[in-house]
N, C-alpha and C positions, 0 to 999 in steps of 0.2 A: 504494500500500500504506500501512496504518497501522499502528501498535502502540499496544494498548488498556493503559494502565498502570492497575492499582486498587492502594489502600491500604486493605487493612480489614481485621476483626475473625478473628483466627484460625481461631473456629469456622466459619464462612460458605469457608471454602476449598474445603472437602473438597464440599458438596454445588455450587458452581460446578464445579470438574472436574470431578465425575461428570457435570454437565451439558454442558458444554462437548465433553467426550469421545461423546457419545450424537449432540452435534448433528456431529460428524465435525472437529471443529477437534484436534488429533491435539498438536500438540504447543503448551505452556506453558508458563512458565518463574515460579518461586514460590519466593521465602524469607524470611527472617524479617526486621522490619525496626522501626526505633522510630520516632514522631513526637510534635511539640509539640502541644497541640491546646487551646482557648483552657477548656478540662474544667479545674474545679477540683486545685490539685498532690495530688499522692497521697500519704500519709503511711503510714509503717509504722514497726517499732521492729525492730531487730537488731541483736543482744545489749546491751539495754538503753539503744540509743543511738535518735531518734526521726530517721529518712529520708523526705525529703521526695525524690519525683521529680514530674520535668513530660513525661517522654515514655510513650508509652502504646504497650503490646506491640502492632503489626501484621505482617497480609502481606502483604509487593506481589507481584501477579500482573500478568505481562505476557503479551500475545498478539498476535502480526503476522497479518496479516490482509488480505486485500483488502476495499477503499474498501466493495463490496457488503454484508460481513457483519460491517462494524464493531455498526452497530447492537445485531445479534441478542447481539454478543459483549458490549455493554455493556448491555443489556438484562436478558441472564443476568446479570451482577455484581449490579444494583441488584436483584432479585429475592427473592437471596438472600442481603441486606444487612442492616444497621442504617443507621441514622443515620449514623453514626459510620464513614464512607467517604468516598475521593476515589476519581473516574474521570476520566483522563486520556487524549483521542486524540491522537497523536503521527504528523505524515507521517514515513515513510520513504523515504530518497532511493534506498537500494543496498540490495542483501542475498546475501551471498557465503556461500551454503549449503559444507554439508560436504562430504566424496567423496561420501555416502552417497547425496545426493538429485539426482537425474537432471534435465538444465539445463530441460527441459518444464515442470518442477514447478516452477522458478524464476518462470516468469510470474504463476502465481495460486496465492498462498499462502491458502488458504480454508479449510485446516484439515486 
């Protein structure tokens, strides 16, 4: 098993799930998140004071997965990307589901 970790652009979320959910991959996990990125600092003024930051709004999206449909899963990300993303495959050694999912579905998490 792997878990598919991406960092990217807020808007680019919403049309991945919808894809990811069509292609049967069921469950994902997404929130909000900052990063450095080598993007010139960004400057803004509140209440007449002038802020500089260097971290840039993202969202990491993860998805566990069998070794099979890592691809398709990072395929869709870069899709419906910018530039301005990271995609990380990540093995999984264990995965100790809830009551909810029956120990069958424990072998091939494919979505």
């Amino acid at each position: 098993m792997k878990m598919v970790v991406a960092y990217i652009e807020r808007e680019g979320f919403e049309p991945i799930r919808e894809e990811l959910l069509t292609l049967g991959f069921l469950s994902i996990s997404a929130w909000e998140a900052s990063g450095s990125t080598p993007e010139a600092t960004a400057t803004a003024t509140y209440r007449g004071t002038k802020i500089e930051t260097h971290l840039r709004p993202k969202t990491r999206l993860e998805c566990v997965t069998g070794d099979e449909q890592v691809q398709t899963v990072v395929d869709t990300v870069l899709k419906h990307t910018s530039d301005q993303r990271f995609v990380f495959v990540v093995g999984v050694e264990q995965v100790h589901p809830t009551h909810t999912v029956k120990a069958e579905e424990t072998v091939a998490l494919s979505g």
